[in-house]
C-alpha angles and dihedrals in degrees: 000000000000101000091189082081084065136091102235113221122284101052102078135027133220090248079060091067090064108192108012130215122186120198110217093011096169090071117099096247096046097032086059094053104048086051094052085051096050091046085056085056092249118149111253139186121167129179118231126174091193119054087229104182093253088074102075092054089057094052084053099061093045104266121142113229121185119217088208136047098244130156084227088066091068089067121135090002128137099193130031113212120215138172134205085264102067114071124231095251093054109138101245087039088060096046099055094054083054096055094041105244128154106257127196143193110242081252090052092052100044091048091058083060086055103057110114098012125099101248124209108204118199109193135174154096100281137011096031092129099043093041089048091047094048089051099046085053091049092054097047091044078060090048099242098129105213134193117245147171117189128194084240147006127301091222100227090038083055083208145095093204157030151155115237141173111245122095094261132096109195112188133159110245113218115213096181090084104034080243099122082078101076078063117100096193127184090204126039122191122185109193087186136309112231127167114281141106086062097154080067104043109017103227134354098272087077097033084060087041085059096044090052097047082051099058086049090062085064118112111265089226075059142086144221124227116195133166118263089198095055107079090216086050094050088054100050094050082056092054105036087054097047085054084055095251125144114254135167127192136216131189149086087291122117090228090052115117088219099047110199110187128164096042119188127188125179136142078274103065143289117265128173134175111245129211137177137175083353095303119118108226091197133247116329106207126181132187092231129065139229128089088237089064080048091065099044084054089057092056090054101049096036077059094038083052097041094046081056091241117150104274084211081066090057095048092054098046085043097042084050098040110139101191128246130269112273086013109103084319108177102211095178158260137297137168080351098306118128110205134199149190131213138164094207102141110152114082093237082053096042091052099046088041099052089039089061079042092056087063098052088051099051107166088357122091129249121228119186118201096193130194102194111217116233128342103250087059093055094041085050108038101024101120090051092040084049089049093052093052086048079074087076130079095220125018121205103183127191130196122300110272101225112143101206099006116131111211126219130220105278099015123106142034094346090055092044092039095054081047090064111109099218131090124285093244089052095058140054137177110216124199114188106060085220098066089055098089092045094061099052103053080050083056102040141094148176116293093015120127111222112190124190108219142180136029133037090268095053094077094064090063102065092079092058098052098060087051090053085047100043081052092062092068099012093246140108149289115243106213126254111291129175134182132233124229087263088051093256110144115242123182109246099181 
């Protein structure tokens, strides 16, 4: 995607769109964005072909949504909303060139929300969704009421999005389309930089090119936030400083400005001690485990610190963090079962992801039903994806995810699947989504953790799971409940 074709943010608002159409609005980044613009009081239609569960919320809130692609559907609109997924001879696209009407790229339209408002943009590889989440809570826990739109669900808000009052504008900046460049942020997080995308940028020399010339965007009143313990990140801040940018650090290295030291992970939580500029800023503790949720938590607090709010503000919203949908979502148990969902696709993700998952299982044994996501990712990154599954005691795989892809002999699930370093009896590739569930009961016993994991689809099977489970005994699923790190329950789902 060339985003020099684009109109960076600042020079139009989100009242400028007039009446607003979203091609393929049931999906989370669109879906978040129709709802940031309904809760502006814009007027809003979007077309959807799958009833995904982020529709009826949008119906709720007023907005039109149209169950077929039709050019009828583009009636009485002034923009037209697009995303990298929907090609340019999509049905609705054409029309409204035809017609005449101002069409935008998903980016294009969020960063005309953001004009006027002080944006915090959180970028990177791995932990976007969870660290914007974490700083839009910190903020609101400071009663700043920011704006926000999330690449997910923050699980107890039950939303991706919303238009507030205060004077932020948290969104989640996405690098896999070049995209995150139309964004003037005041704040830039960088959670990592890690090789991926590559069908956009080549090789990581240009990924890292593009997350550099990201951070410079940044308002020079403003500030970067990067991460001392990723070695990309490490390489930017050096950059970026010796370009005589601010940037601040967070991590476990001595180096790091937000120094976290005595981290402790267990099924329990996740809890670290913070320091900065040789003050201690106290024990961060948060309800959900995993270092690499530590991490995210540091980002939030070094930008919480840095944007002057009360860090007493940033250990309660953390302390009180309930995840975020598809991220560690703990959808519930049944016959003894406890079962999972993840999106977790990319191998560095997978492997911190089922680690955290070991602990909850504890003597139990962990099954992954996996959904790669696109082809490219799996054929490049096939031996480190199969390494990360390794992690599992029992793999049940499913076809590659890849909307437009066209596979090639050899390529997908059954070559993934072969590169899986566990016995043949210990992993199955599974073709018809419907005899998923089916498999795993067979698989599964008491005190296991099974985790759906991968790509978009995959979050609708957990559901389906529990039922396959309950019908073992003819009983029922229990909900999704978590525990905090002082053994309260917390729902998690």
């Amino acid at each position: 995607m060339n985003t020099a074709q684009f109109t960076p943010a600042g020079t139009m608002t989100a009242e400028d769109l007039g009446r607003i159409h979203l091609i393929g609005v049931g999906g989370v980044g669109m879906a978040g964005l129709a709802r940031l613009f309904l809760t502006r009081g814009l007027p809003v239609s979007g077309s959807e072909l799958r009833e995904w569960p982020s529709l009826a919320g949008l119906r709720a809130l007023g907005g039109t949504i149209h169950p077929a692609h039709e050019a009828s559907n583009l009636d009485g609109v002034d923009t037209v909303v697009y995303s990298s997924a929907i090609p340019q001879d999509h049905l609705e696209m054409v029309e409204a060139r035809r017609r005449g009407l101002r069409v935008l790229h998903r980016s294009e339209a969020l960063a005309a929300a953001m004009t006027g408002r002080r944006t915090v943009a959180v970028a990177g590889t791995h932990g976007k969704t969870s660290t914007t989440s974490m700083v839009t809570m910190v903020l609101q826990q400071a009663g700043t009421d920011p704006s926000f739109v999330i690449g997910g669900e923050i699980s107890e808000v039950g939303s991706g999005a919303h238009h507030g009052t205060g004077e932020h504008f948290v969104v989640e900046a996405d690098e896999s389309d070049r995209s995150f460049l139309i964004y003037r942020p005041y704040v830039s997080i960088i959670t990592n930089i890690e090789a991926d995308h590559l069908n956009t940028y080549g090789d990581l020399a240009n990924l890292e090119a593009a997350f550099a010339e990201f951070a410079r965007l940044t308002d020079p009143d403003g500030f970067v936030v990067t991460c001392a313990d990723d070695a990309g990140g490490r390489r930017l801040a050096e950059t970026l400083r010796s370009e005589g940018r601010r940037v601040w650090t967070y991590g476990e290295s001595a180096d790091a400005d937000l120094r976290m030291s005595e981290v402790v992970s267990s099924a329990r939580g996740v809890r670290y001690q913070a320091e900065i500029e040789g003050r201690s800023l106290g024990e961060i503790r948060l309800p959900i485990p995993g270092r690499h949720m530590a991490l995210n938590s540091a980002a939030a607090v070094l930008a919480a610190y840095l944007l002057e709010l009360p860090v007493a503000a940033a250990e309660a919203a953390l302390g009180a963090f309930p995840g975020v949908r598809r991220r560690f979502e703990r959808k519930g148990v049944a016959d003894g079962v406890l079962v999972y969902d993840e999106y977790a696709y990319h191998p560095t993700s997978m492997t911190l992801a089922l680690q955290t998952l070991r602990e909850v299982a504890g003597d139990g044994r962990l099954i992954v039903v996996f959904q790669p996501y696109r082809l490219y990712r799996t054929r490049d990154l096939q031996a480190e994806i199969a390494a990360a599954l390794g992690i599992a005691d029992e793999v049940v795989l499913l076809e590659v995810f890849g909307p437009g892809e066209q596979r090639d002999p050899g390529e997908g699930s059954a070559a993934l699947l072969a590169a899986v370093p566990l016995p043949a009896d210990r992993k199955v590739f599974v073709e018809a989504w419907d005899d998923v569930p089916a498999e795993v009961a067979r698989r599964a016993r008491t005190g296991d953790v099974v985790v759906t994991m991968g790509a978009p689809p995959i979050s609708l099977m957990g559901d389906q799971l529990l039922d396959a489970l309950v019908a073992r005994t003819g009983g029922t699923a229990a909900p999704g409940v978590g525990v905090d790190p002082d053994g309260a329950a917390t729902t998690a789902g």
